[in-house]
Structures are given as C-alpha cells and as structure tokens.
N, C-alpha and C positions, 0 to 999 in steps of 0.2 A: 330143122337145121342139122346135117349131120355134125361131126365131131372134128372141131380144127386140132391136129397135129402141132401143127408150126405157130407159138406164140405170139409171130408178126402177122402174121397170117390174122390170125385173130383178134387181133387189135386193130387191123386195117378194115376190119369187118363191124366189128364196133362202133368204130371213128363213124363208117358211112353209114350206120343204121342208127345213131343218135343224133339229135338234134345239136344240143349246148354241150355235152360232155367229151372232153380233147382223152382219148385215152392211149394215143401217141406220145405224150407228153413225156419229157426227162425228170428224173425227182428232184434236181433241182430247180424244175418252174415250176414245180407242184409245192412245193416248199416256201417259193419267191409267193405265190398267191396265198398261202395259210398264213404266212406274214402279213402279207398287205390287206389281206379281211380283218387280221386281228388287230392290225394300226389301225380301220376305218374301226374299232370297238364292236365287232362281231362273238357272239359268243364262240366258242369254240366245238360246237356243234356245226353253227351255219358254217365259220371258215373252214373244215375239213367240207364239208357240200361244195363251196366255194373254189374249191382247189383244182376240182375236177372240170369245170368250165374252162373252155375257150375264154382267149385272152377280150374278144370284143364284147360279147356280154358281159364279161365282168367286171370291164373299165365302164360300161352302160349302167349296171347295178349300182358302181358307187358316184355315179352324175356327169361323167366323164363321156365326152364324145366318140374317144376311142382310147386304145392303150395304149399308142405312143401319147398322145396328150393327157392320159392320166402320168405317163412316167415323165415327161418333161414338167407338167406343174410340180411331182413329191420332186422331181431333182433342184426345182426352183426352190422351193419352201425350204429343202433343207440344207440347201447354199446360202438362203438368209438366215436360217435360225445361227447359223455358225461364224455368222458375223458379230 
C-alpha cells in the first residue's frame, strides 16, 4: 500500500478493509460506546476495544438486536428508574 496523504482518504480505506472497526466515527460516538460498555460493567480495557466497533455489532455484543433497540430499551429503563 503506498502512502495516503489525505487523512479522509485514509480512513475511508480503513473503514472498507476492516471488518467490525467504524474508523469514520466522530469522538463523540466513540465516547457514547466507552460509556455504554462501561454501563454494561466491561473492564476498561474491553470498552476502549469496544469503542471502535460499529454500532450493530456492538448492540449484538451486549444481547441486543440492534442499536436502535439497545437505545430505545436504556431510554425505557431510564425513564422508569426516574419515576
């Protein structure tokens, strides 16, 4: 592989030559996912591993169908804990 220049360039190369790993991603969803491995009680080894996954594997990892239905069940849970 020669030498990408351009940083999007680069990431857009990544993105297609990995499997599970989103390296597209904004640091704020990189952030939102090291959170929500560390709510499911992941060490903080696996949540940073975890950060870097695409959003469908990683609502599939923690038993979830996908990642709108993992985010509508924590949005359910935590509109009743707050009752």
């Amino acid at each position: 592989m020669e030498f990408i220049h351009d940083p999007d360039a680069f990431r857009r190369y990544i993105a297609s030559s990995c499997g599970c790993i989103n390296a597209v991603q904004s640091r704020e969803e990189r952030r939102m996912k090291y959170k929500l491995a560390r709510h499911f009680r992941c060490s903080w080894q696996s949540a940073q591993r975890y950060r870097d996954w695409r959003k469908s594997p990683f609502a599939k990892r923690f038993g979830y169908s996908s990642w709108d239905s993992m985010i509508t069940s924590l949005t359910k849970d935590l509109e009743e804990s707050e009752k």
